[in-house]
C-alpha positions as CSV (number, residue, x, y, z in Angstrom):
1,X,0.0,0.0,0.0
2,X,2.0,2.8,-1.2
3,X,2.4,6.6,0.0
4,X,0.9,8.1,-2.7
5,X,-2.1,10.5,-3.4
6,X,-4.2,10.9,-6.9
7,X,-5.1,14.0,-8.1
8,X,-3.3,13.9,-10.9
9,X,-5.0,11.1,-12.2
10,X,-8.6,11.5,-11.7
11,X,-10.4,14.1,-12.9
12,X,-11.2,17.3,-10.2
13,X,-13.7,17.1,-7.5
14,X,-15.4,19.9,-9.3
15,X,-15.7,18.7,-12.9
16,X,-17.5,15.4,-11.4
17,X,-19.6,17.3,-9.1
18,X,-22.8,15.8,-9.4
19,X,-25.3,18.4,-8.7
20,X,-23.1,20.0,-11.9
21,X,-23.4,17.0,-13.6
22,X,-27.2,16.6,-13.0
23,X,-27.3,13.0,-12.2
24,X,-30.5,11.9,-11.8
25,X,-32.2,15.0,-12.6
26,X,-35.7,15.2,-14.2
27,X,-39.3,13.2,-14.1
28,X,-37.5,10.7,-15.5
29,X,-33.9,11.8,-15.7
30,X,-32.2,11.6,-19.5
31,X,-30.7,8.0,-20.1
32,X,-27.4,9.5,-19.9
33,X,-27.6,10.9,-16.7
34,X,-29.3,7.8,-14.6
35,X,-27.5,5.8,-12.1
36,X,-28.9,2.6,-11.5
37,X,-28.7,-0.3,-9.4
38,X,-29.3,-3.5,-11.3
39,X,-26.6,-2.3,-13.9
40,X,-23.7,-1.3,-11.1
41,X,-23.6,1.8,-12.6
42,X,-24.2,3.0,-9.0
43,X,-20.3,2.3,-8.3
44,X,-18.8,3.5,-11.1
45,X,-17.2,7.0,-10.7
46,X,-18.1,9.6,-11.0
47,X,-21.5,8.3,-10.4
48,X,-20.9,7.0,-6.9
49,X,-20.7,10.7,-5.8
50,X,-24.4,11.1,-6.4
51,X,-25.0,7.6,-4.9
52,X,-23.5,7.5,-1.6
53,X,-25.6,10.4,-0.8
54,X,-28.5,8.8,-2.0
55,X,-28.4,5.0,-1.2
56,X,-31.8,4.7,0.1
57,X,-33.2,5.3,-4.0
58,X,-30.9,2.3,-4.9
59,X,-31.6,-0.5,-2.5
60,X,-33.9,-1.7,0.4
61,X,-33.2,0.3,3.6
62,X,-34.1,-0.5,7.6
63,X,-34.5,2.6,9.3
64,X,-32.5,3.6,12.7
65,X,-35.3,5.7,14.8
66,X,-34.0,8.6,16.4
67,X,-36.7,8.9,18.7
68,X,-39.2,11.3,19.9
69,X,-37.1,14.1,21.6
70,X,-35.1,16.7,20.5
71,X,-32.0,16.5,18.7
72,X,-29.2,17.5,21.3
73,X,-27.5,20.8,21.5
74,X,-24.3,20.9,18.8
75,X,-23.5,24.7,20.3
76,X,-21.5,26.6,17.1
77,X,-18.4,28.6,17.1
78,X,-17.1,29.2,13.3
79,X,-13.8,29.3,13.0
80,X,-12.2,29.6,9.1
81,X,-9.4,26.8,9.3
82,X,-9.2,26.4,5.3
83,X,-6.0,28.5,5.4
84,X,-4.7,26.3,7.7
85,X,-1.3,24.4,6.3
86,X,0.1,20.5,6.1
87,X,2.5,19.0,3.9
88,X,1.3,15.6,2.7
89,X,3.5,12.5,3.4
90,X,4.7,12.8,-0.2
91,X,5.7,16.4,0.4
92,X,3.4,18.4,-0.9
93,X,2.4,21.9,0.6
94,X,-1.4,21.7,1.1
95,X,-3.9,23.7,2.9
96,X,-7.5,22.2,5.0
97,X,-9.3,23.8,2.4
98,X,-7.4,22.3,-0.4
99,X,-7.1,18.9,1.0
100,X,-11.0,18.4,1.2
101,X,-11.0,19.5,-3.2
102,X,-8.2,16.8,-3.2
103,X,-10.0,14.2,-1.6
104,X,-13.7,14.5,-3.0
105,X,-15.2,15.6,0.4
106,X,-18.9,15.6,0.3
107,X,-18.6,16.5,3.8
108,X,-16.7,17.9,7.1
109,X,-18.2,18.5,10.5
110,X,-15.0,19.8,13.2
111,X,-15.5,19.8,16.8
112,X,-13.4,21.2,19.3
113,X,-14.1,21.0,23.0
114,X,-18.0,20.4,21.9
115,X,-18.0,23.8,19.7
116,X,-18.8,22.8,16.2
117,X,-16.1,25.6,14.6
118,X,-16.6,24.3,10.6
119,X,-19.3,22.4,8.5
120,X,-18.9,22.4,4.9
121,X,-20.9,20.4,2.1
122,X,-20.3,19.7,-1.5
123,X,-21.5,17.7,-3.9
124,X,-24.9,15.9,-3.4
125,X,-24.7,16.0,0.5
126,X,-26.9,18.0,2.6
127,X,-26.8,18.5,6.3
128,X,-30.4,16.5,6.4
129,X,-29.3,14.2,4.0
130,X,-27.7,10.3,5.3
131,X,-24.7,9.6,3.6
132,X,-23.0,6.3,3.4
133,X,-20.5,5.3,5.8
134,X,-19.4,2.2,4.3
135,X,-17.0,0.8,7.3
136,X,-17.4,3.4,9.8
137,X,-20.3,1.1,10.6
138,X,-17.8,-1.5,11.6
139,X,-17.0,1.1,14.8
140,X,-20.7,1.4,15.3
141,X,-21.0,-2.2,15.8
142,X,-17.8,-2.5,17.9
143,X,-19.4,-0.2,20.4
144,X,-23.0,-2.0,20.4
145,X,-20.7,-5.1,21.2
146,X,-18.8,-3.4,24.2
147,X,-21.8,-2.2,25.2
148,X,-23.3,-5.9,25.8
149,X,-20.1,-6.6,26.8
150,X,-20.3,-4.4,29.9
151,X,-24.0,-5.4,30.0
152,X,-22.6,-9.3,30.8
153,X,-24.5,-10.1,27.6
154,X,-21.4,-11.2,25.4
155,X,-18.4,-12.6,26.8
156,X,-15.6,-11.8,24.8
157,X,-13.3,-14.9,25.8
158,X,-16.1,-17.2,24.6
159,X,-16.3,-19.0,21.8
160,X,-18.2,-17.7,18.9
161,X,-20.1,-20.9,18.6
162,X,-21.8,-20.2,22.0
163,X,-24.0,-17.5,20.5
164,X,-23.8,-18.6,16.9
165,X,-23.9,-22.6,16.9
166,X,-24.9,-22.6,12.7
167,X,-20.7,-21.2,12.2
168,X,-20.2,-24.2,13.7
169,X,-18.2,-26.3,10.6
170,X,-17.0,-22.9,9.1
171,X,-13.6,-21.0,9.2
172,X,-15.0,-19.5,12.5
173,X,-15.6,-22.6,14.2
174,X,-12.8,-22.3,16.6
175,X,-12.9,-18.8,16.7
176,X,-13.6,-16.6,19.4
177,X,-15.6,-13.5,20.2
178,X,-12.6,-11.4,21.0
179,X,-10.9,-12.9,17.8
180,X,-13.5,-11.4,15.8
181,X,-13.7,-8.0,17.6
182,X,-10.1,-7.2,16.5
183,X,-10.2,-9.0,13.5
184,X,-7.2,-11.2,14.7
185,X,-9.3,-14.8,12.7
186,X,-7.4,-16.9,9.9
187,X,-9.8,-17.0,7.6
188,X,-9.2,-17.6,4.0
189,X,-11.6,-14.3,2.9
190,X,-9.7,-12.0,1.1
191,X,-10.8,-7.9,0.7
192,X,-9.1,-7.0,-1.9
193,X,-10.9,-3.9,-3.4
194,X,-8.8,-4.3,-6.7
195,X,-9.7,-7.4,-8.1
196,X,-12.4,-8.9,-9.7
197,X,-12.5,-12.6,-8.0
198,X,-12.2,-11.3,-4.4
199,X,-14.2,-12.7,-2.0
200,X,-15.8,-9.1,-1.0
201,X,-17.5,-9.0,-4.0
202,X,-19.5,-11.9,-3.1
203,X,-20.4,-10.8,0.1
204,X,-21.6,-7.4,-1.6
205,X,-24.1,-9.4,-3.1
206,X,-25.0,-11.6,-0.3
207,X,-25.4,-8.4,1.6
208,X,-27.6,-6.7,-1.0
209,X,-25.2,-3.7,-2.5
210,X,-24.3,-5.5,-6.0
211,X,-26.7,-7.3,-8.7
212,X,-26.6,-11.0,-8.8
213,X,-25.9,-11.8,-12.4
214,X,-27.4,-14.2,-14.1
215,X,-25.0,-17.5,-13.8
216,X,-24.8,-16.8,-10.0
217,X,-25.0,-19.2,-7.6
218,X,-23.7,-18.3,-4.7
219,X,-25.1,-16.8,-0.9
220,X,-27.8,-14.6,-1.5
221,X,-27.9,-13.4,2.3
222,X,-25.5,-12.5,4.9
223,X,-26.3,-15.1,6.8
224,X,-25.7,-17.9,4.3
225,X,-22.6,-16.4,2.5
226,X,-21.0,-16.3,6.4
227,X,-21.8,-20.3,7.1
228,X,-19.6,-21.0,4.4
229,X,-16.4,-19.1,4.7
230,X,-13.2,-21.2,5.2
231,X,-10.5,-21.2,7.5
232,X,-6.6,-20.5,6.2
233,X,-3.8,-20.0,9.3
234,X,-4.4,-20.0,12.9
235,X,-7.0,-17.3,15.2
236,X,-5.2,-14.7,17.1
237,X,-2.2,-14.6,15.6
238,X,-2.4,-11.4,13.5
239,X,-4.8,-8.6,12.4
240,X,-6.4,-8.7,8.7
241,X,-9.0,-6.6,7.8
242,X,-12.1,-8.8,6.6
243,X,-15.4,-7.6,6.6
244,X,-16.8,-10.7,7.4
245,X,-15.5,-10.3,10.9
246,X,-17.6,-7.6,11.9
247,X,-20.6,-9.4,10.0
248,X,-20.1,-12.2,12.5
249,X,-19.9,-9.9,15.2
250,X,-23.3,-7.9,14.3
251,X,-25.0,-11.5,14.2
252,X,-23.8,-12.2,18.2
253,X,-25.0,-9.0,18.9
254,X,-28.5,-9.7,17.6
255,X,-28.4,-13.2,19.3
256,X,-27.3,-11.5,22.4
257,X,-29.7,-8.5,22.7
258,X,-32.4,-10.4,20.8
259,X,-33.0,-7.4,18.7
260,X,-32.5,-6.1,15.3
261,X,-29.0,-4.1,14.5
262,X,-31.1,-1.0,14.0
263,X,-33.0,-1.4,17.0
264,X,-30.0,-1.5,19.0
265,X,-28.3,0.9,17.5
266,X,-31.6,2.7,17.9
267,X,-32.4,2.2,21.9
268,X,-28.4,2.4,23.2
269,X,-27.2,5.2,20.7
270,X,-29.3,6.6,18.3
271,X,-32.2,8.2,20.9
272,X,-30.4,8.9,24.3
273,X,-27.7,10.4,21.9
274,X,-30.0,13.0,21.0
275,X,-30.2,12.6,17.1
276,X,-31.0,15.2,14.7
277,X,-32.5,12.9,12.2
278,X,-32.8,8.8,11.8
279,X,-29.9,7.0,10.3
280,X,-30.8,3.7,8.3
281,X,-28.9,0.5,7.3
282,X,-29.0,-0.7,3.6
283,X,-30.2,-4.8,4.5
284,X,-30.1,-7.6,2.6
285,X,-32.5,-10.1,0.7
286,X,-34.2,-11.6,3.7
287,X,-33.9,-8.1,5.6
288,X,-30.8,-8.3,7.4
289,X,-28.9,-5.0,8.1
290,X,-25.2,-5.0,6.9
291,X,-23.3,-4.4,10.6
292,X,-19.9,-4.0,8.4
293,X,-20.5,-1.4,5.9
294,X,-24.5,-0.6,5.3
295,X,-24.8,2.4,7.9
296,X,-25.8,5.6,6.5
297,X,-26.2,8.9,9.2
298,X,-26.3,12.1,8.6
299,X,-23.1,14.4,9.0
300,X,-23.7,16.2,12.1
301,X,-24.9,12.6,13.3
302,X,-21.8,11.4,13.1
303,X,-19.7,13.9,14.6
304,X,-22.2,13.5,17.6
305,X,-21.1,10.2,17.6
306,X,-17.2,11.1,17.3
307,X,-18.2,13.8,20.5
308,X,-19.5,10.9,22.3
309,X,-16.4,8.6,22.2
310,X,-14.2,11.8,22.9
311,X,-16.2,12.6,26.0
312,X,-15.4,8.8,27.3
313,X,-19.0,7.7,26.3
314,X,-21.0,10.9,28.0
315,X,-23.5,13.2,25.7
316,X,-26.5,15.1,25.6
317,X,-25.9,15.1,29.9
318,X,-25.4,10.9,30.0
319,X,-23.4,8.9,30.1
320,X,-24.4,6.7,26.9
321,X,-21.7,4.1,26.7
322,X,-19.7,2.8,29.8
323,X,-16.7,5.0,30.1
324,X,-14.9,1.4,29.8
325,X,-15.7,0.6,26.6
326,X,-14.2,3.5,25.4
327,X,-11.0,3.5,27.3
328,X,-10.3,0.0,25.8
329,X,-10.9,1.1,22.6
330,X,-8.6,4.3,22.9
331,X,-5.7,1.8,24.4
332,X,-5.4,0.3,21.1
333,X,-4.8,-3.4,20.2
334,X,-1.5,-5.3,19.6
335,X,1.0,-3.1,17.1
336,X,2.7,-6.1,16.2
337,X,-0.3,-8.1,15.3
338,X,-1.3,-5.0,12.8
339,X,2.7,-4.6,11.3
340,X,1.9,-7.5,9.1
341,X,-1.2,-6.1,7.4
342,X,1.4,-3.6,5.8
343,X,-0.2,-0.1,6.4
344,X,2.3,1.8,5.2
345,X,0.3,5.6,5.7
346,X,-0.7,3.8,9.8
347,X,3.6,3.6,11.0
348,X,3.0,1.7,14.6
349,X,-1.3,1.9,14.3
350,X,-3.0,-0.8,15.6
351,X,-6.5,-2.6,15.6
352,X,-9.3,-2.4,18.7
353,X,-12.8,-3.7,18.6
354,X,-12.9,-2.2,15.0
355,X,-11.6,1.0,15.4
356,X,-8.2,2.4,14.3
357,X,-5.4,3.1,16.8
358,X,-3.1,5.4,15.3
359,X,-0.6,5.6,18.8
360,X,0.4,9.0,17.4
361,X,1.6,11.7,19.9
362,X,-1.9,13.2,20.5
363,X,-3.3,8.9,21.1
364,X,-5.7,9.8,17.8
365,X,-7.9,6.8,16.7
366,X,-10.3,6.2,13.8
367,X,-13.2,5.0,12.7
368,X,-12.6,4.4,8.9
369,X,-14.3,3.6,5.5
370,X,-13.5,3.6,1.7
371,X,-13.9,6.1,-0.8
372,X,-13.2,8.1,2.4
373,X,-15.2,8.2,4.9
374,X,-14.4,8.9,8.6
375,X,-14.2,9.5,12.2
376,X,-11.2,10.9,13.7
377,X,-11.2,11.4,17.3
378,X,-8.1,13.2,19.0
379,X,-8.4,13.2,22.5
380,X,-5.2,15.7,23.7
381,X,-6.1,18.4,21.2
382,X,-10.2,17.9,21.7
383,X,-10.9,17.7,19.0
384,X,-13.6,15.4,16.6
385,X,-13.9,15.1,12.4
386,X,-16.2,13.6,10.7
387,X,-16.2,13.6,7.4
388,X,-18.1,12.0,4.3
389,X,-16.5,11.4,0.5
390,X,-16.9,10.2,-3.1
391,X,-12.9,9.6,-3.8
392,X,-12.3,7.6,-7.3
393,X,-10.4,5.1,-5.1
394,X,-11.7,2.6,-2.7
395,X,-8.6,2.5,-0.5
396,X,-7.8,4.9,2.0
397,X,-4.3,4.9,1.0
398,X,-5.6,7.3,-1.2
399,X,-6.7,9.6,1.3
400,X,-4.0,9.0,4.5
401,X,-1.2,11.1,3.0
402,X,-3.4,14.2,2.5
403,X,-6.1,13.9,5.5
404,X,-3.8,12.7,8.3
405,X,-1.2,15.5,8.3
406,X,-4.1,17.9,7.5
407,X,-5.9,16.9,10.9
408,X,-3.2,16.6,12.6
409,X,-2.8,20.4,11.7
410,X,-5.6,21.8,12.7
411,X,-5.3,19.8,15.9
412,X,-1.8,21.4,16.6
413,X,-2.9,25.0,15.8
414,X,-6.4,24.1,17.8
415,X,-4.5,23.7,20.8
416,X,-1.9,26.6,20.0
417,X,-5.1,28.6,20.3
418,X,-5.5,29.5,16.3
């Protein structure tokens, strides 16, 4: 995965802007300027920067209630930090402004010590709008788990079998819970955004966000399309990111609560957090939510979210999630079980119940997602970003080398008073 970012070789964030671009515009829009789902065209750039802010048009939805009360207080103090300068990991000179062109933001909400101090939009996003977080939701579920966790409804030691008997003869037979939660399982699932024949692809259709052709015949749920993964190498031994972890760990959270992934999120998060408006999951053929990449919130949503694991679990005057969940999240996972995943832009990062762990000076950590989507959470400079893109490239190696020095920044000039 190597340093390097790609403006050079995609076209600008502006010239694919697609409120410029009029996708989807008209009663019904021109042939030429419809995005589909049966056809993929939904993923094909620059197409996917009207669709990720419209996901709910493209494929069954579940939604994630936000309750009856009213959305908690985001108190604003505008601060212009676009001037604000980084150099990129290649060496580039680049300001906040100019690294959120660079990387096709559709979004950016920055908190500092509570104070939302800059919200910008572009593209097809709105602040009311839900946007796709593709694997930010992996973080979502990681704190629903620690949440049961601390609740004495899943125990993390225990084998996965003991909530899920039916992964019983599959690759995470002898797996267990905590195993999944850092992603430390030998499986032989590979992720591999890049290639044709990886075994993501399938699970995009089992989980309902690609067409099943024609010849198919393979899992058409997520359910069914988890029974039959395989086991390559021992559990434990080292981290690989594979969605299907966090799959497996949505469906012990449903077996544990007895509820729905949205109706958890719903009741622990979603409503005591103080939402502004409901989030919803993108689910599957029979229904079933997709706890690894299928959340969509909206942007200030999120950034209450980011507040909340900043402030140790405690918002909107609660305490929301046990203070412990968080602080073993913010410890970070084995850096020597991550150094063979490779993650050249993430020197000394590790993995923790599905977050990010960068162990950088100010103990950042990250929920993360491709085309670039994020949570950043730096606890010494207090400060939160969450952000929402449409970047031509799936990886975040795309994005690292221009966001990370760019937050890391702001953060220094946050706490130098700027």
């Amino acid at each position: 995965m190597s340093v390097a970012s790609t403006p050079a070789q995609s076209p600008a964030a502006t010239s694919t802007d697609p409120e410029t671009l009029g996708w989807m515009r008209g009663f019904p829009p021109a042939p030429d300027r419809l995005i589909t789902f049966h056809d993929g065209s939904f993923r094909n750039f620059p197409e996917l920067r009207w669709a990720w802010s419209n996901i709910r048009q493209l494929v069954p939805t579940m939604n994630v209630w936000r309750g009856a009360g009213p959305a908690s207080s985001l108190p604003r103090e505008d601060h212009d930090i676009g001037a604000i300068a980084s150099t990129t990991m290649d060496g580039r000179p680049m300001t906040f402004a100019k690294m959120l062109e660079e990387t096709y933001a559709d979004g950016i909400a920055v908190l500092h010590r509570g104070r939302l101090i800059y919200e910008r939009y572009f593209g097809a996003l709105k602040p009311h709008k839900p946007h796709i977080g593709m694997s930010v939701t992996k973080s979502f579920t990681g704190v629903l788990a620690g949440i049961l966790v601390v609740e004495g409804k899943i125990d993390p030691q225990a084998p996965v079998t003991d909530y899920v008997p039916e992964l019983k003869r599959s690759g995470f037979g002898d797996a267990r819970v905590h195993e999944v939660m850092d992603m430390t399982t030998g499986l032989a699932y590979t992720e591999i955004y890049t290639d044709k024949n990886s075994d993501v692809w399938g699970l995009r259709r089992a989980n309902g966000m690609a067409p099943i052709p024609p010849d198919y015949d393979g899992p058409t749920n997520i359910f069914d399309f988890l029974i039959a993964q395989a086991k390559q190498g021992e559990h434990g031994k080292a981290f690989a990111y594979k969605t299907v972890n966090t799959d497996v760990l949505a469906w012990i959270c449903r077996r544990a609560s007895n509820m729905t992934l949205s109706e958890l999120l719903s009741e622990r998060i979603w409503q005591p957090m103080g939402a502004e408006e409901d989030a919803y999951y993108h689910v599957d053929r029979i229904g079933t939510e997709s706890g690894g990449g299928g959340l969509s919130t909206t942007l200030r949503d999120l950034a209450r979210f980011g507040e909340t694991k900043r402030n140790h679990g405690r918002f909107n005057g609660r305490q929301i999630v046990a203070s412990q969940v968080v602080e073993d999240i913010a410890g970070g996972g084995d850096p020597e079980k991550f150094k063979p995943a490779g993650y050249t832009t993430l020197p000394g990062a590790s993995y923790r119940n599905q977050w990010w762990v960068t162990h950088n000076e100010h103990g950042a950590y990250m929920a993360r997602g491709v085309y670039g989507q994020g949570i950043y959470v730096d606890p010494k400079a207090e400060m939160v970003i969450a952000r929402y893109a449409s970047h031509p490239v799936a990886g975040n190696a795309a994005n690292d080398p221009v966001t990370l020095p760019a937050y890391m920044a702001l953060a220094k000039s946050l706490m130098a008073g700027g």
